[in-house]
C-alpha positions, 0 to 999 in steps of 0.5 A: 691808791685811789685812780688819778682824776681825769682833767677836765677837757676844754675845746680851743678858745674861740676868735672874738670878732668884733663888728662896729656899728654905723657911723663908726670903724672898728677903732671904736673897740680899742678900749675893749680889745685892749682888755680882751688882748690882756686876758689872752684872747686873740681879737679881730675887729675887721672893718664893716663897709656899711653898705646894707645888712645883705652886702655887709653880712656876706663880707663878715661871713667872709671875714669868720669863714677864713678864720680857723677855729671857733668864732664868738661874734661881737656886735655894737649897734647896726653890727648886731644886724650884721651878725645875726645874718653873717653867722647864719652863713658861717659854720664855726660861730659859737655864740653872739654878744650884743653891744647895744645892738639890733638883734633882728628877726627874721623879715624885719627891717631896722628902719621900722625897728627904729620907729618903733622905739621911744627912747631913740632920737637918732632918725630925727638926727641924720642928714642925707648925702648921696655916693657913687654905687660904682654902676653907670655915675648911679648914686645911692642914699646914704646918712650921716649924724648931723655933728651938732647932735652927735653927742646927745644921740650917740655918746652923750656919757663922753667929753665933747672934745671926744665926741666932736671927734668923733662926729668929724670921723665918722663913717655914713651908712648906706640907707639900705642898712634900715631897708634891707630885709633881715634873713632867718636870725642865728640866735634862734640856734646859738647862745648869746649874750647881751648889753644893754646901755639904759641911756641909748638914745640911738638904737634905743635902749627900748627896743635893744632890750626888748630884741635881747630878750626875744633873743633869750640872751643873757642880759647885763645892763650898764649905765652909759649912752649908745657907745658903751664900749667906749665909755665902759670898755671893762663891762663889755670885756667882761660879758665877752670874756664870759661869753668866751669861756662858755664858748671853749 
């Protein structure tokens, strides 16, 4: 009788935590979490404060650091900023997803990002308001989408009754989120995946491509506007599921 095989060895499969953008809050990921949940996957999608990528990175790197276990790092949009700085400070992240996001290098600012880009019209589309920073009646810049152009620079694939939504609940971030100066970026040490939405009039598919492919990661690229995980929640499961099992 031949010696039975051994079984393959698998580690635990790793957290998803997903990071919303700006502009947004993490009910942006509900389509996807929704699928993720039905494949067994235990999601946490915590909130991003939006008040710079130094500020917001520590809090995620927070988040990941009191979760046992591996980590996969979800991020859409300024959310990829924040992750690529937050797994640097966190020692159990395995791999990073991409969402239509900023991959950052290291010394690099999304504001000149942005500019650089030709397919985004989203600079052209804020309106500036101010906020209290909590320091002696200081106040501090902030953005927001004008909601007269929210849906064609943000989500331009959704129904208007969705998207004027959308634009009534959203989050401003701090301009400090494009002035910040983004640390040495994890994806230089850990795998990573990417989505790469052709219509992304707000990060720019242009330059979302361009920074996964500097990123060396493994590229899908769907059709559909900046909010890809809303409009096409089952592709972006499906690369995070992948990016998941390379992870276990």
């Amino acid at each position: 009788m031949s010696a039975a095989q051994p079984s393959p060895q698998t580690g635990p499969q790793p957290t998803v935590v997903l990071v919303h953008g700006a502009f947004a809050d993490a009910s942006s990921w509900s389509g996807v979490i929704e699928r993720l949940q039905q494949q067994g996957c235990t999601v946490v999608a915590p909130p991003n404060p939006l008040r710079g990528v130094a500020t917001d990175s520590a809090y995620v790197a927070s988040v990941v650091n009191q979760i046992d276990g591996p980590v996969l790092l979800v991020g859409h949009s300024y959310g990829g900023a924040v992750i690529t700085n937050a797994a640097s400070a966190a020692t159990n992240v395995v791999g990073l997803v991409y969402v239509a996001a900023f991959a950052p290098g290291e010394g690099e600012r999304l504001g000149d990002i942005e500019d650089s880009s030709r397919d985004s019209v989203l600079m052209a589309a804020l309106v500036q308001r101010q906020y209290p920073t909590g320091q002696d009646g200081e106040t501090a810049v902030e953005f927001a989408i004008d909601p007269a152009r929210f849906r064609d620079a943000f989500a331009a694939d959704l129904p208007a009754e969705q998207t004027a939504v959308m634009a009534a609940t959203q989050r401003p971030v701090a301009a400090a989120a494009f002035s910040d100066v983004c640390g040495p970026p994890a994806w230089k040490t850990l795998p990573s995946w990417a989505v790469v939405a052709t219509g992304d009039k707000a990060a720019g598919s242009d330059v979302v491509r361009s920074m996964a492919q500097r990123a060396g990661a493994d590229i899908v690229e769907v059709e559909g506007s900046h909010v890809i995980m809303v409009s096409q929640p089952q592709a972006v499961a499906n690369l995070i599921l992948k990016a998941v099992q390379a992870g276990s």
